[in-house]
C-alpha positions as CSV (number, residue, x, y, z in Angstrom):
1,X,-35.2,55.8,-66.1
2,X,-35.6,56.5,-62.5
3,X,-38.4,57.0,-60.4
4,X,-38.1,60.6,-59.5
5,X,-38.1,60.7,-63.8
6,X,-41.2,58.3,-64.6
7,X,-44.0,59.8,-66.7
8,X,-45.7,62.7,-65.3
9,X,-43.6,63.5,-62.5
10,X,-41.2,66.3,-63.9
11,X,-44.6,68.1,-64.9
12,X,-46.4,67.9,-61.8
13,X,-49.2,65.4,-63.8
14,X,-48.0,61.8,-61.6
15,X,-49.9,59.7,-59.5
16,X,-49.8,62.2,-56.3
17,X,-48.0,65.7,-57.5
18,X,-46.9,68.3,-55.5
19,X,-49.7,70.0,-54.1
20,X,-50.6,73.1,-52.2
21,X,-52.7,73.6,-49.2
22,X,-56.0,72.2,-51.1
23,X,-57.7,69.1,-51.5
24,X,-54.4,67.2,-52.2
25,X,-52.7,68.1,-49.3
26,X,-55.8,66.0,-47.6
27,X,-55.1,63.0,-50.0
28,X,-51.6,63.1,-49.0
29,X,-52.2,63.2,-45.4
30,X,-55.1,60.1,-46.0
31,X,-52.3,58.0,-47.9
32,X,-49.8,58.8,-45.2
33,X,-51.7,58.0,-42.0
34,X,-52.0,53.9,-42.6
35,X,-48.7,53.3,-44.0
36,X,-46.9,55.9,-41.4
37,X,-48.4,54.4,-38.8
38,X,-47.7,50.8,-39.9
39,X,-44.2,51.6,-39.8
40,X,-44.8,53.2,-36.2
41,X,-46.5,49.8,-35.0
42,X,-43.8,47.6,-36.5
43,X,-41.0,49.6,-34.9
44,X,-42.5,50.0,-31.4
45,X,-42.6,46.4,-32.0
46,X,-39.0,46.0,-31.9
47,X,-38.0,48.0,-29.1
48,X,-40.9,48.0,-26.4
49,X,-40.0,44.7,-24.8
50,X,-36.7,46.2,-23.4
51,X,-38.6,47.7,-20.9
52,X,-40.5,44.3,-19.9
53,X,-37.3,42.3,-19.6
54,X,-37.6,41.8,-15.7
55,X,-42.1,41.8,-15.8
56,X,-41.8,39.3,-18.6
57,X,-39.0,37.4,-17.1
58,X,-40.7,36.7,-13.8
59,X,-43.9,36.2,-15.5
60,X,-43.1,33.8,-17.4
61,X,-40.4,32.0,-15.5
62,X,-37.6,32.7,-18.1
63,X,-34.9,34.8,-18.0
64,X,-33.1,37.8,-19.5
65,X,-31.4,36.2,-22.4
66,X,-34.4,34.3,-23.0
67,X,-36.0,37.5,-23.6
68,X,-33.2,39.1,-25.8
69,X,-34.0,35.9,-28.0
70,X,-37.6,36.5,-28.3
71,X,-36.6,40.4,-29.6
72,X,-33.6,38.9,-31.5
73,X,-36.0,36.0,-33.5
74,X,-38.9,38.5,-34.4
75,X,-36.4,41.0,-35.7
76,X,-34.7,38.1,-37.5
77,X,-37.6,36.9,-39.0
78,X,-38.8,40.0,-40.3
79,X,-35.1,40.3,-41.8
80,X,-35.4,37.2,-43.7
81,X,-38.7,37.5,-45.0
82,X,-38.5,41.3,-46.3
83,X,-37.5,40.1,-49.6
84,X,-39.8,37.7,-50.5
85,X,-42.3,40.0,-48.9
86,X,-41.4,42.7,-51.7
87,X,-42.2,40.2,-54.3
88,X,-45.5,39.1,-53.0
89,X,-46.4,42.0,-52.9
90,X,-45.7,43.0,-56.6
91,X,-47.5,39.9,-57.7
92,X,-50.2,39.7,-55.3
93,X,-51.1,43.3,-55.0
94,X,-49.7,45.8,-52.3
95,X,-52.7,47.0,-50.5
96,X,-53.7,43.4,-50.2
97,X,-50.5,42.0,-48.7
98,X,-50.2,44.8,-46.4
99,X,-53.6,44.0,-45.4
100,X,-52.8,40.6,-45.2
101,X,-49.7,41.7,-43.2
102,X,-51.9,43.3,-40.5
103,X,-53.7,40.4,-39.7
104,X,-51.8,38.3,-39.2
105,X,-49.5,41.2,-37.0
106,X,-52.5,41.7,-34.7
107,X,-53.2,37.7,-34.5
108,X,-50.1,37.3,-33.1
109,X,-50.2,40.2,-30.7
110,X,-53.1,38.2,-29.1
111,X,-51.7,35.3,-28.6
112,X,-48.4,37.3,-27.6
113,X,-50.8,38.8,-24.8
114,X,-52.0,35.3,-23.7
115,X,-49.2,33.5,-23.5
116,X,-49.0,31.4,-20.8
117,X,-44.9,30.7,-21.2
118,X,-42.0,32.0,-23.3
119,X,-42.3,29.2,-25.8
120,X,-46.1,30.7,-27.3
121,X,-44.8,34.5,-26.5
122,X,-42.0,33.4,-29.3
123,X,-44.8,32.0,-31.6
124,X,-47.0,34.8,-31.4
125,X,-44.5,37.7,-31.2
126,X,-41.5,36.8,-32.7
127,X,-43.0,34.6,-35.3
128,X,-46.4,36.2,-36.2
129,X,-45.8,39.2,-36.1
130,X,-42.2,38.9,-37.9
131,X,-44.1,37.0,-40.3
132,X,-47.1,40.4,-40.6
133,X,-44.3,42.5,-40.6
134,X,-42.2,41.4,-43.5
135,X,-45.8,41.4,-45.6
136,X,-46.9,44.5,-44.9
137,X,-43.6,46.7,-44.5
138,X,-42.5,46.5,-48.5
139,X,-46.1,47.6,-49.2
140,X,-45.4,50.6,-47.4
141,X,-42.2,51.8,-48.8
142,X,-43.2,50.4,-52.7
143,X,-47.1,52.5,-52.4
144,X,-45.1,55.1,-50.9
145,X,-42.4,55.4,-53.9
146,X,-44.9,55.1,-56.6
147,X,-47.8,57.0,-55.2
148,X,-45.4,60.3,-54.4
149,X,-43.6,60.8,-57.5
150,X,-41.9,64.0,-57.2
151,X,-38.6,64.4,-55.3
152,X,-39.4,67.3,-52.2
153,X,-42.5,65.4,-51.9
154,X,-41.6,61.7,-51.7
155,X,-38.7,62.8,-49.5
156,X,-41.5,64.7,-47.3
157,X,-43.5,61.4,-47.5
158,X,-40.2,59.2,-46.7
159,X,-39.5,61.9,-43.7
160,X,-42.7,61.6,-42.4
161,X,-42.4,57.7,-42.3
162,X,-39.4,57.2,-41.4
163,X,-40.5,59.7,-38.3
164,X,-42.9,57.4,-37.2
165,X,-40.4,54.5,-37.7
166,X,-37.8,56.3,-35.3
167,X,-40.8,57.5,-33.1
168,X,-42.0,53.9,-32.9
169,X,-38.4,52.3,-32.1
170,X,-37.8,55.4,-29.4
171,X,-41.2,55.7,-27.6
172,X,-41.5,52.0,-27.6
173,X,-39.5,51.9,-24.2
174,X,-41.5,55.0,-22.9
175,X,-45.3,53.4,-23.9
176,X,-44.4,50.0,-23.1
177,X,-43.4,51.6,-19.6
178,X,-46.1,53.2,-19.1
179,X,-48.5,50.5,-20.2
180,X,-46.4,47.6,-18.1
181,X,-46.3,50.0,-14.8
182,X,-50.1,51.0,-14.9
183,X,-52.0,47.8,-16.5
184,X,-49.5,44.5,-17.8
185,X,-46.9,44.1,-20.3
186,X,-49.8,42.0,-21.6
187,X,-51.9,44.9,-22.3
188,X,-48.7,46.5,-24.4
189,X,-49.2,43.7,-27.0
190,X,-53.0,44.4,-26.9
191,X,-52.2,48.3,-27.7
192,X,-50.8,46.6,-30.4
193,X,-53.7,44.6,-31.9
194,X,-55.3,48.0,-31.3
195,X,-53.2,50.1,-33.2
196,X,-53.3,47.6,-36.0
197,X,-57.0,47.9,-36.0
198,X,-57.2,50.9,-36.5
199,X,-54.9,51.2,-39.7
200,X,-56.7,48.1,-41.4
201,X,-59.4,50.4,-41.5
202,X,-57.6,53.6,-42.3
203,X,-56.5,51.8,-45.3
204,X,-59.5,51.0,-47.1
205,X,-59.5,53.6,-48.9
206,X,-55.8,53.1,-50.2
207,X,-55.4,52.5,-53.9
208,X,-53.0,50.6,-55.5
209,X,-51.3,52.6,-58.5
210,X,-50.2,49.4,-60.0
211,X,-52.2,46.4,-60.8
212,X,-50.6,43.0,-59.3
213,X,-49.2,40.6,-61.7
214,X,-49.9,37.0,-60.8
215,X,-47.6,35.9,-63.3
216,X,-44.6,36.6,-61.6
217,X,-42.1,33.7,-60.9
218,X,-41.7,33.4,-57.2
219,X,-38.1,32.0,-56.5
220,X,-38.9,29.8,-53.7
221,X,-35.7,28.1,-53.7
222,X,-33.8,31.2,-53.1
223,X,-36.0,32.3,-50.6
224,X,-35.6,29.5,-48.4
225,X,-31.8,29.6,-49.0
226,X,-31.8,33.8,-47.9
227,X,-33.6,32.5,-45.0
228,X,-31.7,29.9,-43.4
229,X,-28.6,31.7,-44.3
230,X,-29.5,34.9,-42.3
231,X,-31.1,32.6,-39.4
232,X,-27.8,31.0,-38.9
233,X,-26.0,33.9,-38.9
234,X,-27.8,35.6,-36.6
235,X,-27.8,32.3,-34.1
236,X,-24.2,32.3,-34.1
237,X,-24.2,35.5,-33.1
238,X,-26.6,34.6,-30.0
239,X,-24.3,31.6,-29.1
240,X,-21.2,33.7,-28.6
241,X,-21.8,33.9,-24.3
242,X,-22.5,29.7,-24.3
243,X,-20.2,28.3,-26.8
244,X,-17.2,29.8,-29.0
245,X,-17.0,26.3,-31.2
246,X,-21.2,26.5,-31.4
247,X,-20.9,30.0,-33.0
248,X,-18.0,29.5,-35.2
249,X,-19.6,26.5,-36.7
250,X,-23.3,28.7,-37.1
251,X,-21.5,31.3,-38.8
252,X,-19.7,29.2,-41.2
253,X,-22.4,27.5,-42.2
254,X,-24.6,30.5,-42.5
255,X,-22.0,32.3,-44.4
256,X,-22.2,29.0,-46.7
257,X,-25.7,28.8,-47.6
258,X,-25.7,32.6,-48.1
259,X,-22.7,32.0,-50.7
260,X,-24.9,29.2,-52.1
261,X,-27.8,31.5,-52.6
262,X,-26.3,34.1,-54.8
263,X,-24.8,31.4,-56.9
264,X,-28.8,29.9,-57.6
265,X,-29.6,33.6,-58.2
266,X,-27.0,34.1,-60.7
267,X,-28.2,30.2,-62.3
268,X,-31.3,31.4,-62.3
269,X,-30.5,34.6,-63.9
270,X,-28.5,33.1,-66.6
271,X,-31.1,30.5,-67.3
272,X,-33.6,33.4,-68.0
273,X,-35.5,32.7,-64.7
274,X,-36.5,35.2,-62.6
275,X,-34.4,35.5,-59.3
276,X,-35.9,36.1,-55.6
277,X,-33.2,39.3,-56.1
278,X,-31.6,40.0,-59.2
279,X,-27.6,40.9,-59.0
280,X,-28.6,43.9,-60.9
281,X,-29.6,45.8,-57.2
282,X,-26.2,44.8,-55.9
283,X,-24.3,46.5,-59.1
284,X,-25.6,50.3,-58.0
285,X,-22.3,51.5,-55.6
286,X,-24.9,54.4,-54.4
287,X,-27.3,51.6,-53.3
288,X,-24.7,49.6,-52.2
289,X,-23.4,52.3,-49.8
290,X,-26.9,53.9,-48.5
291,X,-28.0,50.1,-47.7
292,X,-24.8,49.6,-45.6
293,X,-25.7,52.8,-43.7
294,X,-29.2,51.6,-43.5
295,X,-27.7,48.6,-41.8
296,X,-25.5,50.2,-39.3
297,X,-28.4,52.8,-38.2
298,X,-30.5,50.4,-37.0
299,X,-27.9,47.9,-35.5
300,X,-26.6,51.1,-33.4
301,X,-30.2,51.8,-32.5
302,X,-31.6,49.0,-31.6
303,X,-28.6,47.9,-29.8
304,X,-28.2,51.0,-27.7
305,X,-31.9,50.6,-27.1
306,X,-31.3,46.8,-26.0
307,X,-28.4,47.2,-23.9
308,X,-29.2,50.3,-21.8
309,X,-33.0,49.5,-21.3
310,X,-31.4,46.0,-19.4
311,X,-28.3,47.7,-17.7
312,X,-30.7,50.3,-15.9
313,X,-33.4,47.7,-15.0
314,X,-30.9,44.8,-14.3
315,X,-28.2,47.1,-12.5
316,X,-29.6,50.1,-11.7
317,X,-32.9,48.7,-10.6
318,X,-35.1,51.0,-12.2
319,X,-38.7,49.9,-13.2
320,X,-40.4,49.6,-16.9
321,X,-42.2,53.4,-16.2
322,X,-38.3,54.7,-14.7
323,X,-36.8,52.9,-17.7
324,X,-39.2,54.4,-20.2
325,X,-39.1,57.6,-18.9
326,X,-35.4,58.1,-19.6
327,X,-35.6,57.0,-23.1
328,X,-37.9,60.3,-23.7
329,X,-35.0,61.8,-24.5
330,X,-34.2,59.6,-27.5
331,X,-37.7,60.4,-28.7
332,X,-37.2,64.1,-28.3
333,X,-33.7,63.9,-30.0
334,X,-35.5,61.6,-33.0
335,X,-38.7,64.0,-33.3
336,X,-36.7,66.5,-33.5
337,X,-34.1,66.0,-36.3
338,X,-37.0,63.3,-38.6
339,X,-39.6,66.2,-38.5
340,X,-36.8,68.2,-39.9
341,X,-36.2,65.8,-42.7
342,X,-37.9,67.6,-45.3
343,X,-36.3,71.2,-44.5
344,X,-32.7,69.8,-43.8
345,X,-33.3,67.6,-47.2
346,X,-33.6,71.1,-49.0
347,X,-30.2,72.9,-47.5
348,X,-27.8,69.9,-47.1
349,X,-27.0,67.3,-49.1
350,X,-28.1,63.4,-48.7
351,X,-24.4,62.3,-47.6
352,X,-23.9,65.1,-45.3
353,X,-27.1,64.6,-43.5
354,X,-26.0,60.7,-43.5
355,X,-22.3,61.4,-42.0
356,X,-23.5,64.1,-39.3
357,X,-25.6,61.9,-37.7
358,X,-23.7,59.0,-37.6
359,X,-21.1,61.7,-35.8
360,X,-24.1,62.5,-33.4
361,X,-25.0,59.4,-32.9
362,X,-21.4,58.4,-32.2
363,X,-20.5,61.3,-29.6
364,X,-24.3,60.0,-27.8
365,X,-22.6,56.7,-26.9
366,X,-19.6,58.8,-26.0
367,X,-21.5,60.2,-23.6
368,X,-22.9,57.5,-22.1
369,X,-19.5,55.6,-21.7
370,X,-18.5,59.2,-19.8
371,X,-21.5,59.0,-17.3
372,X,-21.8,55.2,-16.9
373,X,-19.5,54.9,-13.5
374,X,-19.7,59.0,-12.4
375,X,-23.1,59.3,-11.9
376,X,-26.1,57.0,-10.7
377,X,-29.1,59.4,-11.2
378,X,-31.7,58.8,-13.3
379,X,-30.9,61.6,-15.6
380,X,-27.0,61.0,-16.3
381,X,-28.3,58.9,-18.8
382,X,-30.3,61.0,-20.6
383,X,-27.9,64.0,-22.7
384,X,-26.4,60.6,-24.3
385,X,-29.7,58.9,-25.7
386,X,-30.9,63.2,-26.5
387,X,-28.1,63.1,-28.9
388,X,-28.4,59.5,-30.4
389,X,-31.8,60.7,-31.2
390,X,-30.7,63.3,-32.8
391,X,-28.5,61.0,-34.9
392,X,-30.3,59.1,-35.9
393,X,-33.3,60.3,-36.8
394,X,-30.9,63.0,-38.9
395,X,-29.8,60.0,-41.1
396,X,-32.7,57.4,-41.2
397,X,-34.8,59.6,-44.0
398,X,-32.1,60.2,-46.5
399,X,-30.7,56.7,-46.7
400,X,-33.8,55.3,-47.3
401,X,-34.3,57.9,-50.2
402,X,-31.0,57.4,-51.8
403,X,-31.6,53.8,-51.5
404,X,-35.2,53.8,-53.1
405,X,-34.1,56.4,-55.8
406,X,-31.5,54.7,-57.2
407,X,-33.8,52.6,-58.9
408,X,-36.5,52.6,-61.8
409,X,-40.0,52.4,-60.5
410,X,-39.9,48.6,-62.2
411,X,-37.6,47.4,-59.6
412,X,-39.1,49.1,-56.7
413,X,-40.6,46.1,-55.1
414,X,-37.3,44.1,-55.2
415,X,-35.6,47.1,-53.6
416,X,-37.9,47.9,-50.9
417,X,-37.4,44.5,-49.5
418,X,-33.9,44.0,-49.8
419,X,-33.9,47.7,-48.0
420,X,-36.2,46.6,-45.4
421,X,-34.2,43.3,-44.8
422,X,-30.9,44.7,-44.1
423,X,-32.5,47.5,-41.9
424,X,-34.1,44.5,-39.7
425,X,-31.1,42.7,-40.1
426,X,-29.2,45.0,-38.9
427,X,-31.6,45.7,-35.8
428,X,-31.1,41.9,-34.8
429,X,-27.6,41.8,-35.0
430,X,-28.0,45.2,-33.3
431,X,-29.5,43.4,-30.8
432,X,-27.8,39.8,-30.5
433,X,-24.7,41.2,-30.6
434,X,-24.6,43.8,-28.0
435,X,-27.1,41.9,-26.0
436,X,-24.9,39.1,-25.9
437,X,-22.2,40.9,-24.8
438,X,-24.2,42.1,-22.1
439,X,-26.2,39.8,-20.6
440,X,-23.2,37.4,-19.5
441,X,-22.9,39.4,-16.8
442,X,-24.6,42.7,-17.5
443,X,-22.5,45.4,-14.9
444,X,-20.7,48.6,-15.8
445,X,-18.2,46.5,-17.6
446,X,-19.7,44.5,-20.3
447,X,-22.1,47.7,-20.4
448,X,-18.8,49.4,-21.5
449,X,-17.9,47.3,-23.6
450,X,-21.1,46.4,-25.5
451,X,-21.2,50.6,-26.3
452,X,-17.8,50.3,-27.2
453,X,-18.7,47.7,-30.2
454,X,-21.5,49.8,-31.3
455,X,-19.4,52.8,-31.7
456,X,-16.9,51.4,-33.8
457,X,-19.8,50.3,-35.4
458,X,-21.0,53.7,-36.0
459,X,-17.7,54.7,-37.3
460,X,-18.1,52.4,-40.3
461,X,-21.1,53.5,-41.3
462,X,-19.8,56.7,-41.2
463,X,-16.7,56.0,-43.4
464,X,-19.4,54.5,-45.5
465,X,-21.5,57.6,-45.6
466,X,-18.3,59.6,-46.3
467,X,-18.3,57.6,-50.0
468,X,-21.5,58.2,-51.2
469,X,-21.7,60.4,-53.9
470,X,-21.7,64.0,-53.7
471,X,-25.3,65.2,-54.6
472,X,-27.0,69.0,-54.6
473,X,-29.9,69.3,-51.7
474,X,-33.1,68.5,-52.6
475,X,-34.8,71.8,-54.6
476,X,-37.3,73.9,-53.4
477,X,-40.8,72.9,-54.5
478,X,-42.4,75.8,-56.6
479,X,-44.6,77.8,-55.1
480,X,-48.5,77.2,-54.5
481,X,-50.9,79.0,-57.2
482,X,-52.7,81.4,-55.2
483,X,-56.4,80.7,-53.9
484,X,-58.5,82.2,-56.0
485,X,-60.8,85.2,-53.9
């Protein structure tokens, strides 16, 4: 039984059913605000200290690729821990662990704010708040999935999110600008605590459809395995630019544990244990294909975002305020086509939305391989980041919808997480990869050639995309009773 099918939701009578411009619509929009906005925080998160690299480097007497491994370690951690955040969160409660989740997020942009060298920045940003993140994240996509039952309006309340997700990642350069040129980048990480602040409250009055179950087995065996195996891979990838035999040997051994954690999860499985994931999420080919484009959005995003915020500041010599300003354009291109979600979702279907904006987002990074060595203005930049915007946010809110609806509402906290892991798996790699590749030597060539990688990257998502299944667009909502006089 699926979600979209669960009690109550083909007749309107779920948790939160379709409404019309009434009282509901306020629910909605007071279930919304906390978890959209988490999303927003977490995601500015991972993309507003591209415009700090040079303040942050100089400030703390480190340099560029030490800063590239701050961002690459807090989106790593969040990557590893978004599975076992999804079960702690079905067995501890999801309002609590996302409240959990935001304090220790907005503890660790404190200390990020006060850190005196690059050693307690990594501890409070890239380890706190990776830490807050992966708690409070699968809270967000489980409450969402249970507490919208109905197709148009879950994918309304997944377009809305996923907005703010996109919005977050894109206006992260422009606020962190802005907030770098005028005060500090310190104060960016205290707009941070702010922010979080703000939603602990917003969310008191969240409920929790489902009660936790304390009695769930946590696999912590498996999750340490998931964990190192992912950390490994993901340092081997950072070691490419200092030593070939260093990353070949990370790798390995990362691919190794990872091979030795899906056989404990298939031990445990057959010795009636329960698993940190069962195989059962990995036997869905729908799932299976809307997680790898999942993967490849976010890798192409945050590694466009990564390597062009450093290639302007580092080459061109622009500032954090000149740097953010340019990526306005991504923002524009991503408010545009999320906002849209919801209308697009009832006209096109789910793997069309998916392959035309990973075409987009594709011809964007065309673009900017066209410009990079005609043009030194400012603006040359900014037609190719309009269109990966577009892109982008075009695809984000129907992956994450045919990932979350492929499965019963029983499996939803497994789900989230693994979907939230390989999104923030594939902004590190996203980010280690291309970074790597750039910061050796970060001029017009490796600036080529780091774009080059994430196209071809972007192509196979998009071969991907083109397998998913053939679905009708998502119907029409019936209309609104009308008010009565």
């Amino acid at each position: 039984m699926s979600v979209a099918s669960t009690p109550g939701a083909a007749d309107g009578q779920g948790p939160l059913p379709e409404a019309g411009p009434g009282p509901d619509r306020s629910r909605q929009r007071r279930i919304l605000a906390p978890l959209a906005l988490a999303q927003f925080i977490c995601s500015f998160a991972g993309s507003n200290m591209n415009v700090m690299i040079k303040d942050i480097s100089k400030d703390l007497d480190t340099t560029v690729q030490g800063v590239q491994t701050a961002i690459t370690i807090f989106l790593l951690v969040m990557a590893a821990l978004m599975i076992p955040g999804g079960i702690l969160a079905d067995r501890y409660g999801r309002k609590r662990c996302l409240v959990i989740g935001l304090s220790i997020y907005g503890v660790g942009a404190l200390i990020s704010a006060a850190s005196p060298g690059l050693g307690v920045l990594i501890l409070g940003n890239s380890i706190l708040e990776g830490i807050g993140t992966a708690l409070l994240i699968p809270p967000v996509y489980i409450l969402t999935t249970l507490l919208f039952t109905e197709v148009t309006s879950r994918a309304k309340a997944f377009g809305t999110i996923m907005a703010f997700a996109g919005i977050g990642a894109a206006t992260g350069p422009l606020l962190g600008g802005l907030i770098t040129s005028a005060i500090s980048w310190r104060a960016a990480f205290v707009f941070q605590a702010v922010v979080v602040a703000v939603i602990i409250v917003l969310s008191r009055k969240l409920e929790d459809p489902l009660p936790a179950d304390p009695s769930l087995d946590f696999d912590t065996v498996g999750a340490i395995l998931s964990a190192t195996g992912l950390v490994l891979v993901v340092c081997g990838i950072l070691a490419a630019d200092d030593n070939l035999w260093l990353m070949g040997g990370l790798l390995l051994v990362g691919a190794l544990v990872l091979v030795a954690f899906f056989r404990w999860v298939k031990r445990r499985e057959r010795t009636g244990a329960q698993p940190l994931l069962p195989t059962e999420l990995f036997r869905n080919r729908t799932s299976n294909l809307g997680l790898i484009t999942q993967h490849t959005q976010w890798l192409m995003l945050m590694g466009v975002s990564f390597v062009v915020a450093a290639y302007l500041q580092v080459v061109r010599g622009y500032n954090a305020i000149d740097t953010g300003i340019i990526f306005t354009a991504s923002t524009v291109g991503l408010l545009i086509s999320s906002l849209g979600a919801e209308r697009f979702a009832k006209r096109r279907e789910q793997r069309t939305l998916i392959m035309a904006g990973f075409a987009v987002t594709v011809c964007g990074i065309g673009v900017l391989l066209a410009v990079a060595d005609v043009s030194s203005k400012a603006w040359a930049s900014t037609p190719g980041l309009l269109l990966i915007g577009l892109g982008v946010g075009l695809m984000l809110t129907p992956s994450v919808n045919v990932v979350q609806s492929s499965f019963p509402e029983d499996m939803q906290g497994e789900i989230s997480g693994l979907s939230r892991s390989v999104s923030n798996l594939g902004s590190s790699v996203g980010t280690a990869l291309a970074g790597t590749i750039l910061v050796a030597d970060p001029s017009a060539g490796p600036y080529a050639v780091s774009l080059v990688v994430l196209a071809v990257i972007g192509l196979g998502g998009l071969g991907a995309a083109a397998r998913l299944p053939r679905t009708p667009p998502v119907p029409a909502p019936p209309p609104a009773p009308a008010p009565h006089p």
